[in-house]
C-alpha positions in Angstrom: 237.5 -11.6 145.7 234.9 -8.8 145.6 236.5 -5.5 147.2 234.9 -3.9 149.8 233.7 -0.2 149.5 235.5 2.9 150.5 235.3 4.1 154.3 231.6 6.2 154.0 233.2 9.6 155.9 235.5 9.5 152.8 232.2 9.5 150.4 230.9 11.7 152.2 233.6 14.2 152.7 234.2 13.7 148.6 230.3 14.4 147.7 230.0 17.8 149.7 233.6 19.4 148.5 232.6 18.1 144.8 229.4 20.0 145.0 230.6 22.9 146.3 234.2 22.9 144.8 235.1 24.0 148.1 236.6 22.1 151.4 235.7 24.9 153.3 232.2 25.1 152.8 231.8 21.0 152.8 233.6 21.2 156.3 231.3 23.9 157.6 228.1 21.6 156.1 229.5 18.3 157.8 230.4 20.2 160.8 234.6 19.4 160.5 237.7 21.0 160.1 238.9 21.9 156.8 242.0 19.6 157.5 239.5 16.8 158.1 237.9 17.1 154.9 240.9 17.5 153.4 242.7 14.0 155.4 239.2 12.2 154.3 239.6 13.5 150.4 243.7 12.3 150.5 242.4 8.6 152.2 240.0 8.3 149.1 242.0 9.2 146.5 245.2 6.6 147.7 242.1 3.8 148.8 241.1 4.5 144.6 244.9 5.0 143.2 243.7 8.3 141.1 243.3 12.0 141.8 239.9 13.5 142.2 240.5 17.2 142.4 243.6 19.4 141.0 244.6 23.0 142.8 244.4 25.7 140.0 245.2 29.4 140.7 243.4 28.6 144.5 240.3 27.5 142.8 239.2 23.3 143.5 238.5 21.7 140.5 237.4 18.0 139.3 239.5 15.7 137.9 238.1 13.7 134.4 237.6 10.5 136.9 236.2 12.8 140.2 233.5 14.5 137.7 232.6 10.8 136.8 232.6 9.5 140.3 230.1 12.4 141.7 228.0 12.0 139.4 227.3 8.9 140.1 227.4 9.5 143.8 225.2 12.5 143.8 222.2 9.8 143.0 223.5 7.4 145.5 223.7 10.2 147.8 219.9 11.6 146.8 218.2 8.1 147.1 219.9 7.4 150.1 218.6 10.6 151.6 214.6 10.0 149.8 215.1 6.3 151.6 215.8 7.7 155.3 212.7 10.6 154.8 210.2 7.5 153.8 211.2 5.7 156.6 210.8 8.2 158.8 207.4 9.6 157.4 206.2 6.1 157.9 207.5 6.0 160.9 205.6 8.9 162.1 202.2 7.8 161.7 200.3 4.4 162.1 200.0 2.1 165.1 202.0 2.3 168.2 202.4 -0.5 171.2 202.9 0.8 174.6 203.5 -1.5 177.3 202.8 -0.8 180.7 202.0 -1.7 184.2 198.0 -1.8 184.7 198.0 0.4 187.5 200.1 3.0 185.7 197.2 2.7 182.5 194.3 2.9 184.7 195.7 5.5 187.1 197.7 8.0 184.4 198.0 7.0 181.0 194.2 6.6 180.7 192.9 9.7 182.0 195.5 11.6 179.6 195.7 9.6 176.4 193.3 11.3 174.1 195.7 14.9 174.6 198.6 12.4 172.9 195.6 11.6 170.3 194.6 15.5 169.5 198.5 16.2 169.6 199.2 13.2 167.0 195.6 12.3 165.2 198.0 10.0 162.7 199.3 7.8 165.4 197.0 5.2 167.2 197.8 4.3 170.7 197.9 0.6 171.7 197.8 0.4 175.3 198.8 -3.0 176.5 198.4 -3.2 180.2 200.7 -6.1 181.4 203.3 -7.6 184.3 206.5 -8.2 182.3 209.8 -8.5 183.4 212.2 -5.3 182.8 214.8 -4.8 181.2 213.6 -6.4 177.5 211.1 -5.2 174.8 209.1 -7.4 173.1 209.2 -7.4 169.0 204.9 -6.2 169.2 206.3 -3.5 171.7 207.2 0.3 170.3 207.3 1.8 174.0 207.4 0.5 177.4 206.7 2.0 181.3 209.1 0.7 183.6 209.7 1.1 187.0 212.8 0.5 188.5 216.2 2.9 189.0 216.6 3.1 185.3 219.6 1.7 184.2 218.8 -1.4 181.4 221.3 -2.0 178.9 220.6 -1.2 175.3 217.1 0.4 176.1 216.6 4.5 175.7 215.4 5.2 179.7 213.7 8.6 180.6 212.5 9.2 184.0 208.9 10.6 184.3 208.2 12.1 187.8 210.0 12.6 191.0 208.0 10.2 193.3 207.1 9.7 197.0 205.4 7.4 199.3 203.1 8.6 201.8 200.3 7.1 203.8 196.8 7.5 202.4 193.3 6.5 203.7 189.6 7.5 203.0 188.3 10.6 205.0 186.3 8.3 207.0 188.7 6.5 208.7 190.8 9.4 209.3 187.9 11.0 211.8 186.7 7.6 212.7 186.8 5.4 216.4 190.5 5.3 215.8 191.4 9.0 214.3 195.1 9.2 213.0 196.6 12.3 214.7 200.5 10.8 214.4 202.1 8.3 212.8 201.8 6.5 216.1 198.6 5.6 215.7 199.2 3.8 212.4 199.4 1.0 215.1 195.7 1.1 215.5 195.2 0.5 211.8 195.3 -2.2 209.3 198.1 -1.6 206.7 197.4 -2.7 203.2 200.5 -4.0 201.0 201.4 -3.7 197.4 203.3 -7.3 196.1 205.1 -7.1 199.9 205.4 -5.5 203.5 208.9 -4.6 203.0 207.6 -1.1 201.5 205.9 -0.4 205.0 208.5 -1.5 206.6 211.5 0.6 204.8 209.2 4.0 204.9 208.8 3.2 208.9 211.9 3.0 209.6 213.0 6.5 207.3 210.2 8.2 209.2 211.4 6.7 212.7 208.0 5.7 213.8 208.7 1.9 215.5 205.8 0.5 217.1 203.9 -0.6 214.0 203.1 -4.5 213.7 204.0 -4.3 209.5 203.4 -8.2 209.4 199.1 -8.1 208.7 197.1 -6.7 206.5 196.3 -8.0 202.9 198.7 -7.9 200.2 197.7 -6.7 196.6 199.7 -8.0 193.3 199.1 -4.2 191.8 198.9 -0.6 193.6 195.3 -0.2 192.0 194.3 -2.7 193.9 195.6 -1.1 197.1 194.4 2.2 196.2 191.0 0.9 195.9 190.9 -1.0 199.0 191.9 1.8 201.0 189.3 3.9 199.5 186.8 1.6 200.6 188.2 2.2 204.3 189.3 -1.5 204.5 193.2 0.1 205.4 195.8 2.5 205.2 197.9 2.2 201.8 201.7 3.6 201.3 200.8 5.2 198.1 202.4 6.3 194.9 201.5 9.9 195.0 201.0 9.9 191.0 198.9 6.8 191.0 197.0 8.2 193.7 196.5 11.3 192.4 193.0 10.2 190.8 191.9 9.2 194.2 193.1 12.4 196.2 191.9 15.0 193.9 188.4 12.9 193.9 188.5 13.6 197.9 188.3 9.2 198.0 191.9 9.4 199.5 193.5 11.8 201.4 196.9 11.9 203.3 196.6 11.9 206.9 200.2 13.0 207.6 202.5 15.4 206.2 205.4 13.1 206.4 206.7 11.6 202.9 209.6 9.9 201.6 211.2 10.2 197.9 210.7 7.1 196.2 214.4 5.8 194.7 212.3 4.0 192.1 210.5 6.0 188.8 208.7 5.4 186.2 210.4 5.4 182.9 209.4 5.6 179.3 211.8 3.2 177.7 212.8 2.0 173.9 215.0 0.3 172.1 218.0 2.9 171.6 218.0 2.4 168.4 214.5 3.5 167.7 214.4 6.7 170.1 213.9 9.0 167.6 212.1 7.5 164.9 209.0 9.3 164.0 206.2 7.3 166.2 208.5 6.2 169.1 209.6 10.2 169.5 206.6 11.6 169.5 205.2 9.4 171.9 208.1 10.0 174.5 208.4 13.5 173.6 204.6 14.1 174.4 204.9 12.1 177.6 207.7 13.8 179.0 206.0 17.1 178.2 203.4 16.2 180.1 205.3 14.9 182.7 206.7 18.2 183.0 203.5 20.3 183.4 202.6 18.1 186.0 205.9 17.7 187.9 205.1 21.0 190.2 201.7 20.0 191.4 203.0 16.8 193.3 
């Protein structure tokens, strides 16, 4: 029956105080205790039935057998290391898949992609704009927006910005037959709807404006959609401030009423866990939430 190979804390605790003939300074490298070191060396030696170092006059010397077994190790050790820095180099360069909402790639990611491109001229941004369900990535997906509350088992979840819903029109219906000087006279209006009415409906009631007949109006499967219609003056949307933002700072959109209510749903840039920081992923959500950042105090 083959035998299976010694516990790889033990290895490693054996390779660092057999290069430096010291458990002190292999404890300070792998960031333990002397003792540790010491309990990992001891578990080793019984696991192999043979000592690896002998105490001389306080100095730590190799054993016949230990010289022997780091050599070997010390290559095991190197290749190992040389393996992990290809990965990662070719990790860190190439093609990446990020999937997303289409109103989130028209709306943000768009506009901004080509400062990810002068930031990382080796990686080349697959956008693929698409309604998926959450809380899986696909095997052709590197990256993924999500929006939800952020909590999906085994994915890596980062929230991008603080959000809030607010009413938004085009400057003409604002002044127009019908001008909107309160929330009241949202009654007067048609409301437009992204996938339901029950956003209108929630943001109503937070506000405490009651009055407002929530059930008409068109209902839009994505928030460009909305945002569009209500640019045209067909309606008044409850808008994502950052997918609006296009629209406002354009002057097609503006936002009749100071009142605004914090979204409890984000945006997330999500991943596999276990690919969070590998060269291409990380750059990618560490440029994102960078720019996030910047933008975070404009909103």
């Amino acid at each position: 029956m083959q035998r299976r190979l010694p516990p790889l804390n033990a290895l490693k605790a054996f390779e660092a105080a057999a290069r430096h003939l010291s458990f002190t300074r292999a404890a300070d490298e792998l960031f333990v205790t002397q003792a540790a070191v010491s309990h990992q060396i001891k578990a080793l030696e019984e696991y192999l039935s043979m000592k690896l170092f002998i105490r001389r006059n306080r100095t730590l010397l190799l054993t016949e057998e230990g010289q022997a077994y780091f050599l070997e190790l010390k290559d095991i050790f190197k290749s190992l290391q040389e393996a992990t820095e290809r990965l990662l180099a070719k990790g860190s360069k190439g093609a990446i898949t990020v999937a997303m909402p289409p109103s989130f790639a028209s709306q943000w990611l768009v506009p901004r992609i080509s400062k990810f491109s002068v930031a990382h001229p080796d990686i080349d941004v697959r956008i693929k704009a698409v309604d998926f369900d959450e809380g899986f990535l696909n095997d052709d997906v590197d990256v993924a927006i999500y929006y939800g509350k952020g909590r999906w088992s085994g994915l890596q979840a980062d929230k991008l910005h603080k959000e809030f819903l607010t009413p938004l029109c085009a400057p003409s219906l604002f002044s127009g037959p019908k001008p909107l000087n309160s929330l009241a006279d949202l009654k007067h209006h048609v409301l437009l709807h992204d996938l339901s009415r029950e956003a209108w409906k929630t943001w109503l009631k937070q506000v405490g404006v009651a009055g407002v007949n929530v059930n008409h109006g068109p209902v839009f499967s994505h928030s460009m959609l909305v945002l569009q219609a209500a640019a045209l003056g067909q309606g008044i949307a409850l808008a994502n401030t950052i997918l609006a933002r296009p629209e406002i700072d354009a002057g097609r959109l503006i936002m009749p009423f100071s009142e605004r209510v914090e979204s409890r749903d984000a945006f997330y840039v999500v991943c596999d866990d276990s690919q969070a920081e590998l060269g291409k992923i990380a750059a990618f959500r560490e440029w994102i939430l960078a720019q996030v950042n910047e933008e975070q105090d404009d909103i």
